[in-house]
N, CA, C and O of each residue as an XYZ file, in Angstrom:
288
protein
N      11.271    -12.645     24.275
C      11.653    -11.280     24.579
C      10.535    -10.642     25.416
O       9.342    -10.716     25.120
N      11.072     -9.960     26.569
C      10.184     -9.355     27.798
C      10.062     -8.285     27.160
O      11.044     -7.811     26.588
N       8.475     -7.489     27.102
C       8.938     -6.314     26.645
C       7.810     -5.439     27.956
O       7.049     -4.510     27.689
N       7.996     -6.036     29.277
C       6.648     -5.407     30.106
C       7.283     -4.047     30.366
O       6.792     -3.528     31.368
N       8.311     -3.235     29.719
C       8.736     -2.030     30.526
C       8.742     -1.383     29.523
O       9.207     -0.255     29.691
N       8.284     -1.708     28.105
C       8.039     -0.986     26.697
C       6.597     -0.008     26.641
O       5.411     -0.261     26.857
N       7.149      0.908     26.342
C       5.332      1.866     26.158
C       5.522      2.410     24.588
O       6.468      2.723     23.865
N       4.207      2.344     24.498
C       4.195      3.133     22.934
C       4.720      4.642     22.791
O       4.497      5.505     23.640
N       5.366      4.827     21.740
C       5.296      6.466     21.563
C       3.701      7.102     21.130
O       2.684      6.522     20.749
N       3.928      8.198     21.319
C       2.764      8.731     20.658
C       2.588      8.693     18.803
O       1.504      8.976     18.292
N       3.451      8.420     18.203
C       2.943      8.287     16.943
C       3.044      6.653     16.396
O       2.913      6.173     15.270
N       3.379      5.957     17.900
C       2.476      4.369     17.321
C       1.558      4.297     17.633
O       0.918      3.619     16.829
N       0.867      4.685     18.584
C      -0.469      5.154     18.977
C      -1.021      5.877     17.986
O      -2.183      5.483     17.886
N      -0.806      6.730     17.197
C      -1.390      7.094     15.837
C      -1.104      6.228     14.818
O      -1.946      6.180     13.921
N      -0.460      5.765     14.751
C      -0.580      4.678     13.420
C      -1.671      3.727     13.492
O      -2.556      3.492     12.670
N      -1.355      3.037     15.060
C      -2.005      2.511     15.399
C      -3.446      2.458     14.927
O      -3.965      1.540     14.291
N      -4.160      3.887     15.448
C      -5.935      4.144     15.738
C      -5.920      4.487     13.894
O      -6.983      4.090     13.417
N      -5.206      4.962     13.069
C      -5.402      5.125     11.807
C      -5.458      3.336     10.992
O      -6.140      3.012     10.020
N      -4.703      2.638     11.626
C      -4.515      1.220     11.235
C      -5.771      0.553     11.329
O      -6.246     -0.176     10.459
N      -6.325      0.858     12.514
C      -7.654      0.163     13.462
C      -8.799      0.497     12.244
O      -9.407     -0.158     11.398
N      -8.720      1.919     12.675
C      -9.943      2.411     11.980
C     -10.010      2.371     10.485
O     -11.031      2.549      9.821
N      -8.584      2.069      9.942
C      -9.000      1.313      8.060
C      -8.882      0.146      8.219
O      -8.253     -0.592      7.461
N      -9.665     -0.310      9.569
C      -9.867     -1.891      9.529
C      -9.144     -2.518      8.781
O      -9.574     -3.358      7.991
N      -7.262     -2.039      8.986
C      -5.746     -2.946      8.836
C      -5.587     -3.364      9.963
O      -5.659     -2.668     10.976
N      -5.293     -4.854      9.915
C      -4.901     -5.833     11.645
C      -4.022     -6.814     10.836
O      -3.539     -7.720     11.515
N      -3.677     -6.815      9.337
C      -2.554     -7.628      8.861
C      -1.679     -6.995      8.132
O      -2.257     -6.451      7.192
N      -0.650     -6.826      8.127
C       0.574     -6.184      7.221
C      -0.019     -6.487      5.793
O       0.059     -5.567      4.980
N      -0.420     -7.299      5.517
C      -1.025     -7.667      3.643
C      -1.965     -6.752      3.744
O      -2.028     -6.011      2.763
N      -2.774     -6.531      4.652
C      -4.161     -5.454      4.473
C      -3.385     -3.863      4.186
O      -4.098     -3.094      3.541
N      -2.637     -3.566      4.412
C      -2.070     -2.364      4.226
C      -2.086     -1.588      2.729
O      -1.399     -2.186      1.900
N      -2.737     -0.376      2.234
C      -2.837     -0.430      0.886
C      -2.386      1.415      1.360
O      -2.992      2.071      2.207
N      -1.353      1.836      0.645
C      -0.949      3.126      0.362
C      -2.119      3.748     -0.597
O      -2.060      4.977     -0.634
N      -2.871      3.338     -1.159
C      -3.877      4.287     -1.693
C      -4.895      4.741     -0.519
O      -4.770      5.790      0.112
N      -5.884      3.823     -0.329
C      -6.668      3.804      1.077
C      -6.477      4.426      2.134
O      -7.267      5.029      2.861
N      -5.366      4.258      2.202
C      -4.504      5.161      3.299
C      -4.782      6.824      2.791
O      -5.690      7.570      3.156
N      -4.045      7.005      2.156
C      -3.622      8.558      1.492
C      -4.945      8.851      0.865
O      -4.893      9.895      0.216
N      -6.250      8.204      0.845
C      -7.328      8.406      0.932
C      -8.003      9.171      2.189
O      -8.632     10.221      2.316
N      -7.573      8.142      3.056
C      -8.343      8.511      4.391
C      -7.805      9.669      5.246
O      -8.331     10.085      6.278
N      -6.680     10.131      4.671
C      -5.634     11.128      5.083
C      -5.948     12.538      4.322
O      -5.437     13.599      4.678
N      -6.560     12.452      3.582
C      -6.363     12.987      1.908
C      -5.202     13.805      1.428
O      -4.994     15.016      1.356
N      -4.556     12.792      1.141
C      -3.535     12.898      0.282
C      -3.537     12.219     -1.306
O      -3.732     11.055     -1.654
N      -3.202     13.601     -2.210
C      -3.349     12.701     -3.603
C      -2.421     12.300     -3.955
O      -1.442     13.011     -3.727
N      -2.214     11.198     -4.567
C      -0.579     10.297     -4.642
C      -1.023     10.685     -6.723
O      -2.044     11.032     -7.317
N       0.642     10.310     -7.214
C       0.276     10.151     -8.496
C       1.702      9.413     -8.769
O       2.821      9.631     -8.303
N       1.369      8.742     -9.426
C       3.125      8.022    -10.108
C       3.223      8.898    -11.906
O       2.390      9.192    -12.764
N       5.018      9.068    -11.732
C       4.905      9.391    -12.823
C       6.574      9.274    -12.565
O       7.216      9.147    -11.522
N       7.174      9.416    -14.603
C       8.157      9.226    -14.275
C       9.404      9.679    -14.240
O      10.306      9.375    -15.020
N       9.479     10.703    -12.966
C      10.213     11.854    -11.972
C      10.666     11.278    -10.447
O      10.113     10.281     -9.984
N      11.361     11.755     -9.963
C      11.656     11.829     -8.327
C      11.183     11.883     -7.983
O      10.259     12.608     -8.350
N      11.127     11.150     -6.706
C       9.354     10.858     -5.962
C       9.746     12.154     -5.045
O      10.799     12.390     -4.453
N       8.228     13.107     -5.153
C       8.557     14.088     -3.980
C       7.235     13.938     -3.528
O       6.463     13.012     -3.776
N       6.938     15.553     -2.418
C       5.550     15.637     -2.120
C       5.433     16.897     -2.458
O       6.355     17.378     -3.116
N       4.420     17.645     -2.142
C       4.062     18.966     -1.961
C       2.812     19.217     -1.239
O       1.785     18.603     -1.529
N       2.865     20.200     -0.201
C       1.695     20.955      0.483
C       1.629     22.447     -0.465
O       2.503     23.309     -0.565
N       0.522     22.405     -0.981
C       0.047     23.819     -1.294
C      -1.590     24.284     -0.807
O      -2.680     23.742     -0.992
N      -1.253     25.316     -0.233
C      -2.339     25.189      0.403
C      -2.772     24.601      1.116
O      -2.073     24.376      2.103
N      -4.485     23.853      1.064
C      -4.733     22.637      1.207
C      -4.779     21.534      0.629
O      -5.333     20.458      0.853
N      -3.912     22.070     -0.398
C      -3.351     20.560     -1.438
C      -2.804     19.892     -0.727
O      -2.148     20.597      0.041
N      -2.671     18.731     -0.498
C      -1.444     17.658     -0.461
C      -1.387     16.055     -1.096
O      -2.128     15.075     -1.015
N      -0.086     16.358     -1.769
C       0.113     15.614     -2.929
C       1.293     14.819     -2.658
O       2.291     15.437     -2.288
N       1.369     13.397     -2.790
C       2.889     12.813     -2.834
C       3.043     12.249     -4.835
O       2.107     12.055     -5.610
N       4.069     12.169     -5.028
C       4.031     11.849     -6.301
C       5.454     10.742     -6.273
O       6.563     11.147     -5.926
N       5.239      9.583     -6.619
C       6.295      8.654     -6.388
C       6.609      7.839     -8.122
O       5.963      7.417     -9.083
N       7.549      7.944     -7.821
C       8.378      7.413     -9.196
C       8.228      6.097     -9.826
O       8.763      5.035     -9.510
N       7.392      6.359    -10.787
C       6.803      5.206    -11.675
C       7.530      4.175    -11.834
O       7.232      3.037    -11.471
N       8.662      4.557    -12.461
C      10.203      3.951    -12.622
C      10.577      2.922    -11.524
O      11.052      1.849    -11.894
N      10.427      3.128    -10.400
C      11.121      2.112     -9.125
C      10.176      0.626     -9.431
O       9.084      0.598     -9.999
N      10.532      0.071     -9.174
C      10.035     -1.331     -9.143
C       9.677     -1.716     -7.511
O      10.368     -1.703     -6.492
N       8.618     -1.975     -7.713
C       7.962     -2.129     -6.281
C       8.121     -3.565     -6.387
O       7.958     -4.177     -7.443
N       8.561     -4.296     -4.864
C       8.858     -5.783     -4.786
C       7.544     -6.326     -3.916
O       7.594     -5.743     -2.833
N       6.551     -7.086     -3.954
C       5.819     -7.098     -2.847
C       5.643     -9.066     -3.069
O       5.866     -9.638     -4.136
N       5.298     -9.617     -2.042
C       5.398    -11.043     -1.612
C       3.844    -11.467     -1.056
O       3.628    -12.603     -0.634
């Protein structure tokens, strides 16, 4: 597959330089804590509907304990 007429959007270009710079270059290196670290975002599992909230300068995601995460 040719892809010489493909350009990035601007928010793969941000994933991107956020990817780079938490020295992620493999899909296995990828860690949702680390991340939402470097972002600061506080994550919490519990067991409710995963939502988020901005308050303030809070920001919080909270994801549902309950789901069963599949990972390989």
């Amino acid at each position: 597959m040719v892809m010489s007429n493909y350009y990035t959007t601007n928010l793969e270009d941000w994933v991107t330089r956020l990817y780079v710079s938490s020295k992620v270059f493999h899909p296995t290196q990828i860690n949702k804590e680390n991340i939402a670290r470097k972002l600061g975002i506080f994550l919490h599992k519990k067991p409710l509907p995963s939502y988020f909230e901005f308050v303030g300068r809070y920001r919080g995601i909270t994801m549902d304990s309950n789901l069963m995460i599949i990972t390989n």
